[in-house]
C-alpha positions in Angstrom: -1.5 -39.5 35.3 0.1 -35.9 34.9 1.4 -36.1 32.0 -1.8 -37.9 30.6 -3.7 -35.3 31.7 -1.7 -32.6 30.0 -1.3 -34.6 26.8 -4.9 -34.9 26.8 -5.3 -31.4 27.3 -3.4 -30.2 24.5 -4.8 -33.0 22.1 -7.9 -31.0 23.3 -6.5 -27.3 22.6 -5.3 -28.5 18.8 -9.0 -30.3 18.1 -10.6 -26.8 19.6 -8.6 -24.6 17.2 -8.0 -26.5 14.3 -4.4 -27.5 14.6 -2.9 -30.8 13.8 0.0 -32.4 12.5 -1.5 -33.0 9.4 -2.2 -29.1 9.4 1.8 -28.8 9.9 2.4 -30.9 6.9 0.4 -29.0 4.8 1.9 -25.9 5.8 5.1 -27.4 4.4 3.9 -28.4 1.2 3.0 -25.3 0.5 5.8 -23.2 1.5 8.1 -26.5 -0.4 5.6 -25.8 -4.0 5.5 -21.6 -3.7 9.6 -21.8 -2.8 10.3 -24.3 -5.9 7.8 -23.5 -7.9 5.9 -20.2 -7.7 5.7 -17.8 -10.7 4.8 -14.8 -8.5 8.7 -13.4 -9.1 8.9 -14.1 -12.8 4.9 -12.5 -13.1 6.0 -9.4 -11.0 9.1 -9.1 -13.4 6.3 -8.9 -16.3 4.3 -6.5 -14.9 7.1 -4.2 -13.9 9.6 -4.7 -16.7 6.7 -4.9 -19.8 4.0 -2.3 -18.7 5.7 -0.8 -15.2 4.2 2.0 -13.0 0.7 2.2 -13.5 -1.5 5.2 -12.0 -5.3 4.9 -12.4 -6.8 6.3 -15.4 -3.5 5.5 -17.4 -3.1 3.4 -20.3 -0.5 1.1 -18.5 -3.2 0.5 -15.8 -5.6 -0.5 -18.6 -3.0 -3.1 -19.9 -2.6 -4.2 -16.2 -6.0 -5.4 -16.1 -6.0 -7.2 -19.3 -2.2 -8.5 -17.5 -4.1 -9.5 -14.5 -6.9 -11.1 -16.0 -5.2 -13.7 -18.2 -2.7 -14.7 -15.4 -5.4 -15.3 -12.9 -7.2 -17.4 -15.8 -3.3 -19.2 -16.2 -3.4 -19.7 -12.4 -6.7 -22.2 -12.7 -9.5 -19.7 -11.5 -12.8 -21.6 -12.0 -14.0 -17.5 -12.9 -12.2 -14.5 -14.2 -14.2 -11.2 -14.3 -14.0 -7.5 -14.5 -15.4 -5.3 -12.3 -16.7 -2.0 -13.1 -15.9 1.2 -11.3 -15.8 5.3 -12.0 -11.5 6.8 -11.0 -10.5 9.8 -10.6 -7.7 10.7 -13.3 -5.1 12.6 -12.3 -1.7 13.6 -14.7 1.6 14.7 -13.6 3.3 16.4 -16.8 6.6 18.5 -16.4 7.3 20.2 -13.5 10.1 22.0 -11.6 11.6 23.3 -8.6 13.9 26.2 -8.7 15.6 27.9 -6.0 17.4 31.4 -6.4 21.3 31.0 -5.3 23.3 33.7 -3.6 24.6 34.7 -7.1 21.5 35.2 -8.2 21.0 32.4 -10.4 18.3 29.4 -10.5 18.7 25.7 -9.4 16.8 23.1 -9.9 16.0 21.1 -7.0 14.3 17.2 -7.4 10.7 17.3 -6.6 7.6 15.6 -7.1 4.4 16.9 -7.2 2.0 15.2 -4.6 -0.8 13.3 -6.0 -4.0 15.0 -6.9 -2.4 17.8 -6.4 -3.2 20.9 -8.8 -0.1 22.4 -10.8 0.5 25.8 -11.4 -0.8 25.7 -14.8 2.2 25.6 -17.0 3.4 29.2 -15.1 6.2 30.3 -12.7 4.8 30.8 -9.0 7.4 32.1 -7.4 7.7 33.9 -3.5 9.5 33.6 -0.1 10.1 30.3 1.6 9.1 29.9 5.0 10.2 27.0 7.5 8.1 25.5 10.5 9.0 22.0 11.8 6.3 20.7 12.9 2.2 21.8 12.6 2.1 23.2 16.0 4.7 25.6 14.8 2.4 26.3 11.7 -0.8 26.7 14.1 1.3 29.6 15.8 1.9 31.2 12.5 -0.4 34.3 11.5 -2.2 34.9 8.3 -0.1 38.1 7.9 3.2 36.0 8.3 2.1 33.4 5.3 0.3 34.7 2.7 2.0 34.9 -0.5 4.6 32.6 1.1 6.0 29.4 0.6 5.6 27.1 3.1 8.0 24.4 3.8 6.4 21.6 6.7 10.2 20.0 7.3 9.3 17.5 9.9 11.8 14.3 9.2 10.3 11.1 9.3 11.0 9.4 13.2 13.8 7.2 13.1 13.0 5.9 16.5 10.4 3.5 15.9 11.5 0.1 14.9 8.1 -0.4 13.1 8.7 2.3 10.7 5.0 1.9 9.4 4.5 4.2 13.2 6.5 7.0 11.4 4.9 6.4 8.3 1.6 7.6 9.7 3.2 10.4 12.3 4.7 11.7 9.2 1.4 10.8 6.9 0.0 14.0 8.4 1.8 16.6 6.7 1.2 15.0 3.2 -2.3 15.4 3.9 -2.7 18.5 5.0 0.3 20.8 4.0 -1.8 22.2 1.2 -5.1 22.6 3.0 -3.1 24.4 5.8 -1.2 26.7 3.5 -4.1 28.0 1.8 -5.9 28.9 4.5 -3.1 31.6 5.5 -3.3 32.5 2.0 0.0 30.7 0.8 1.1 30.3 -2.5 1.8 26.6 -2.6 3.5 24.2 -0.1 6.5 21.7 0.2 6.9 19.0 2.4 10.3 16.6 3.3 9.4 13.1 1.9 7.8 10.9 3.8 11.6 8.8 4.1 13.5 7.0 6.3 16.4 6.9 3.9 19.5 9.2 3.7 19.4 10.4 -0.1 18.0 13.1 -1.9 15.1 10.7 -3.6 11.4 13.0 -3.4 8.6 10.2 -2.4 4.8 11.4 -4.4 1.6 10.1 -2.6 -1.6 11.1 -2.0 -3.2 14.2 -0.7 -7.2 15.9 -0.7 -8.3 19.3 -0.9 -11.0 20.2 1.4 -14.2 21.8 0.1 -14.3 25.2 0.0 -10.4 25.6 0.4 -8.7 27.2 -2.5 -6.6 24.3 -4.4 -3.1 25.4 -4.0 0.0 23.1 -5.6 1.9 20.4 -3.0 5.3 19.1 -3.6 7.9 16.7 -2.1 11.8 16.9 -1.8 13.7 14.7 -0.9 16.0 14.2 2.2 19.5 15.7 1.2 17.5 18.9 -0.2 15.3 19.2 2.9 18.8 19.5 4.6 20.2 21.9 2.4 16.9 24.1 2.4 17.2 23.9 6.3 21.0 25.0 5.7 19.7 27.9 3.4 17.2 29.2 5.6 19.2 29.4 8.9 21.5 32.5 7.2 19.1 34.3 4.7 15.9 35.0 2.7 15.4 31.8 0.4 13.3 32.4 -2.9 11.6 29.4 -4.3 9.7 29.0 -8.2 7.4 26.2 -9.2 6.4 25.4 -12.5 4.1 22.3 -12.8 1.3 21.0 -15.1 -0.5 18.5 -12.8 -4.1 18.4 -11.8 -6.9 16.5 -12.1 -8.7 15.4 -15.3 -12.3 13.8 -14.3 -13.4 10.4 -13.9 -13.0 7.5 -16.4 -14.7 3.9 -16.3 -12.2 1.2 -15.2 -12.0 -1.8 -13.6 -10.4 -4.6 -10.9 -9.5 -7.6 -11.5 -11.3 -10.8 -9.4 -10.5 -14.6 -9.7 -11.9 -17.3 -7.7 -11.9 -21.3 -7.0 -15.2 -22.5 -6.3 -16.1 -23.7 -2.7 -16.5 -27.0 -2.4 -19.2 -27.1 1.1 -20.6 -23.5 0.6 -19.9 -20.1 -1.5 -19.0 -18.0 1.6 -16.1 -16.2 0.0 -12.7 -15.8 1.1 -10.6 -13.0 0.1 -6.6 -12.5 -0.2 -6.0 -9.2 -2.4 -3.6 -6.6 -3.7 -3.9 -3.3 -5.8 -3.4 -3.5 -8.9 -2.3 0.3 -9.6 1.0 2.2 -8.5 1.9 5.8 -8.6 3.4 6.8 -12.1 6.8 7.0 -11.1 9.2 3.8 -10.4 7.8 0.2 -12.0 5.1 0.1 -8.5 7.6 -3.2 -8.0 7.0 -3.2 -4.0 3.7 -1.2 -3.9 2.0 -3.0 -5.2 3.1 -5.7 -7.3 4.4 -7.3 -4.7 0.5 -8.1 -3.3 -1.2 -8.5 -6.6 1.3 -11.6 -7.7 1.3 -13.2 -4.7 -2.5 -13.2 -4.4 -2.4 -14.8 -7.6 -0.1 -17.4 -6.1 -2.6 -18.2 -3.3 -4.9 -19.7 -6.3 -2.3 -21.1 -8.0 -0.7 -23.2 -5.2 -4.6 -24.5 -4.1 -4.7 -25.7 -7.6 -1.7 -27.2 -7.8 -1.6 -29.4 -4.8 -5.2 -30.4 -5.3 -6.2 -28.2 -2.1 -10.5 -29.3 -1.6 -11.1 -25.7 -0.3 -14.5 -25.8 1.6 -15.6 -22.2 0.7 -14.7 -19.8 -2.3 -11.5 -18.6 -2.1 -11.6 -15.0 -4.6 -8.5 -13.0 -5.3 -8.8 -9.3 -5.9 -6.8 -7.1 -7.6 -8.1 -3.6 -6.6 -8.2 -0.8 -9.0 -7.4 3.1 -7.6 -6.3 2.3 -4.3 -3.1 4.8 -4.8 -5.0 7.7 -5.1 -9.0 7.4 -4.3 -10.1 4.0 -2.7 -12.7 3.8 -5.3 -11.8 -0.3 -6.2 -12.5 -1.3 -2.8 -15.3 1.2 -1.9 -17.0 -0.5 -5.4 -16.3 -4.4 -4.3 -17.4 -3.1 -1.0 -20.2 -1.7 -2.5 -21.4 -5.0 -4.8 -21.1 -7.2 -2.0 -23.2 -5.5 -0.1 -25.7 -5.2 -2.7 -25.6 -9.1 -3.8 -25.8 -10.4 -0.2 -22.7 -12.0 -0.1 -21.3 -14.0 2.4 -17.9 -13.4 3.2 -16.0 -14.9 6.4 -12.7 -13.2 5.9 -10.4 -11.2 3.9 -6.6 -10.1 3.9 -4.2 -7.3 1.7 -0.5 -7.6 0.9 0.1 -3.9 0.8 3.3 -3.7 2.4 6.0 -5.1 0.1 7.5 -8.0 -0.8 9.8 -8.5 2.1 10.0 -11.6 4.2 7.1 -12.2 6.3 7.1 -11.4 9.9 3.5 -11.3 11.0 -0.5 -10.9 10.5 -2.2 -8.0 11.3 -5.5 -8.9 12.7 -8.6 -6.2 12.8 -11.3 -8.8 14.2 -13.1 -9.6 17.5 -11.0 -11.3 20.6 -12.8 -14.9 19.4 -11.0 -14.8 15.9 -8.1 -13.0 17.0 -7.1 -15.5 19.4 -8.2 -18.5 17.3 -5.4 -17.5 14.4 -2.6 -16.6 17.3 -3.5 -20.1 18.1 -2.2 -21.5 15.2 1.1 -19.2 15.6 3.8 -22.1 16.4 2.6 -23.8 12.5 4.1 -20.1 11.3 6.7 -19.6 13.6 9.1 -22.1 11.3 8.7 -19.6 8.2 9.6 -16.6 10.2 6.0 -15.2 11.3 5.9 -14.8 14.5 4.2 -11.1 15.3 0.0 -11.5 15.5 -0.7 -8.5 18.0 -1.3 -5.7 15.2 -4.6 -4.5 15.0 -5.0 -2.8 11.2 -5.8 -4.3 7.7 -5.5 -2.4 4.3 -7.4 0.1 3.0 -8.9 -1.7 0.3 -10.6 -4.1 2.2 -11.8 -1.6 5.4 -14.9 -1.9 3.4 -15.5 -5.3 4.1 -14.6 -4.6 8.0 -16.7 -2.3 8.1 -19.4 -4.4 7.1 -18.3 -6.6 9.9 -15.8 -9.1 8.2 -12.5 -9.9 10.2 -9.7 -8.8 7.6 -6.0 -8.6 8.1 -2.7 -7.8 6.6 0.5 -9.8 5.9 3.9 -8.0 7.6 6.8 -8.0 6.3 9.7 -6.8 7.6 9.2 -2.9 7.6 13.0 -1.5 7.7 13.5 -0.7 4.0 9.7 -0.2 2.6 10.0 3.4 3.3 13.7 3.7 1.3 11.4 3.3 -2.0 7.8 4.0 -0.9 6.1 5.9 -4.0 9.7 7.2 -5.6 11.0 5.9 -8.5 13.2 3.8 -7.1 10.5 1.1 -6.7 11.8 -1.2 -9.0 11.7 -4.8 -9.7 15.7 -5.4 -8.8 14.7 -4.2 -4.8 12.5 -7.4 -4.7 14.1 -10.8 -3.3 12.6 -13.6 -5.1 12.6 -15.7 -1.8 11.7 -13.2 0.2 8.4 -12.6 -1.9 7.4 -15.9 -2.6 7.4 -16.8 1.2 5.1 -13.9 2.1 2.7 -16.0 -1.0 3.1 -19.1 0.9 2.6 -17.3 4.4 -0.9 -15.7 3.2 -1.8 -19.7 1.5 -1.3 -21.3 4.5 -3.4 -18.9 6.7 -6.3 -19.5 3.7 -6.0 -23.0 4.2 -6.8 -22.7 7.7 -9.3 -20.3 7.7 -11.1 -22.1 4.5 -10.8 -25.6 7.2 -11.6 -24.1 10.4 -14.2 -21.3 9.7 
């Protein structure tokens, strides 16, 4: 009588939340089609190899939409379109990084400018480096001590965490603010270690903001070896530093994302899985994000190909000028707002194309613990981790608007080796392990698109 009561109890449990064998089944005929089947590897090898990195406002990103638009019209979208939305553009040019040796002489050092950063217009800026570790040692720091320094924020990326996405944003901080801080001492222009968790001497780019009313000062990157040996430098004697760059920002220009959809069969509630489209203009943007955009794409495909009824409309979306502005997802935000549309979910790849090891889950308790629920149907493909809270940044429109969104995890160790360098390439991506994270984020579509 026990054991009928228990059986009956977790008969129960599976009806409540959606979870059957048949569920199980599917599960692995989707994983068995993406695995044997899926194009996302040979697609990402396109997009990197053919038009490569792809910074908003470029001409490679404009190709990339005309890319993305045929292959989500090859991957049997019932509709293809373009949507509209005003980019910053932002240009790198030549730039360099000199220091002054003991003999008097200048060496270059690797460097990247960050991006929107403003250059130095084609001049030398050159001046006295100064070292703090950490911005509490900058806070103590008088005017009188920085201006018409250089700045150098050396704080190394924490190598405790295991989730090295922790670090990420410890270390995020600096990136955003070195310039801001800098100027407000009266600085000349600021450098920061990479944001790394490698051992080499490769500079990482990303983002940064000026606030208003703050003079617009250059920022720059180095990488880890030459954060080490400007640490060295600085210990035993006055270090003079010279930038030359050409960077800055160059308006706004009309662009687009990219959106495909399957029609829903019950209802048009709209279910999204997206990527962004563009990279930072160094590397091929292999990892960040081509990774996401081609294995949204595979979502459709695979529904397609098996003959998948989905229930509502399932709508893939690659996201223009995430990299440096937001302004893709702010737009789709934006128009789905303003056409009243339904959606009941949404999840980013924005974290590479390693193997799947979780779903981040920014929702209420209810939802939350419905897809934990359905965590031992994952657990044979690797994904066991459901307790983060976050979701990408393209889609914290739709949160905010009260949508439960999410992100896939994969395994975070090596992400930050390559992060925005140019050493995001197509040959760090594992065929396997990137078409699994595309059959990972179809199978939790199936189950939303059944059970919601």
């Amino acid at each position: 009588m026990k054991k009928i009561t228990a059986l009956s109890f977790l008969v129960l449990n599976l009806t409540v939340f959606g979870q059957s064998k048949e569920d199980s089944l599917q599960f692995s005929r989707i994983s068995t089609e993406i695995l044997n089947n899926g194009k996302g590897y040979q697609e990402l090898k396109d997009l990197t190899k053919n038009i490569g990195n792809r910074l908003s406002g470029s001409e490679a990103y404009e190709r990339s939409v005309k890319w993305a638009e045929q292959k989500l019209r090859d991957a049997g979208a019932d509709k293809v379109w373009l949507q509209e939305v005003m980019i910053p553009v932002w240009v790198r040019g030549k730039e360099s990084l000199q220091i002054k040796t003991s003999d008097g002489s200048w060496k270059k050092i690797k460097m990247l400018s960050l991006g929107n950063s403003e250059g130095t217009g084609g001049k030398d800026v050159s001046g006295e480096i100064i070292m703090v570790r950490s911005l509490e040692e900058y806070d103590r720091l008088s005017a009188d001590q920085v201006k018409d320094k250089i700045v150098f924020f050396n704080y190394p990326f924490n190598q405790s965490h295991v989730q090295t996405f922790i670090s990420y944003r410890e270390a995020g901080a600096y990136r955003r603010s070195a310039a801001n801080l800098t100027a407000k001492k009266g600085g000349k222009f600021a450098i920061i270690r990479s944001l790394s968790s490698a051992f080499d001497d490769v500079p990482h780019t990303g983002n940064m903001r000026y606030e208003d009313h703050i003079v617009q000062i250059p920022a720059v990157a180095i990488g880890n070896t030459s954060a080490d040996e400007l640490e060295a430098l600085l210990k035993n004697k006055m270090v003079t530093a010279k930038l030359n760059s050409n960077c800055g920002m160059k308006g706004e220009k009309l662009s687009h994302s990219v959106i495909g959809e399957i029609t829903g069969k019950k209802d048009q509630s709209v279910i999204v899985v997206g990527g962004h489209l563009d990279s930072w203009d160094v590397g091929e943007g292999a990892h960040d994000d081509g990774a996401g955009i081609v294995q949204s794409i595979e979502v459709l495909r695979t529904f397609k190909k098996l003959g998948l009824q989905n229930n509502h409309t399932i709508r893939a979306v690659c996201f223009a000028n995430e990299e440096n502005g937001t302004k893709g997802g702010k737009q789709y935000g934006k128009t789905a707002k303003e056409k009243n549309e339904k959606h009941l979910f949404a999840i980013e790849s924005d974290a590479g194309g390693f193997s799947p090891r979780g779903i981040s889950l920014e929702m209420d308790d209810q939802n939350r613990k419905q897809i934990q629920s359905w965590g031992n149907l994952f657990l044979p493909y690797g994904v066991y981790n459901f307790e983060g809270k976050y979701s990408g940044s393209d889609i914290a429109p739709l949160h905010e608007m009260g949508v439960p969104t999410a992100e896939l995890v994969p395994d975070p160790q090596r992400y930050f080796d390559i992060h925005h360098t140019e050493e995001d390439t197509f040959e760090k991506v594992n065929r396997r392990e990137l078409l699994l994270g595309a059959a990972v984020m179809t199978q939790l579509i199936y189950m939303i698109d059944k059970n919601w």
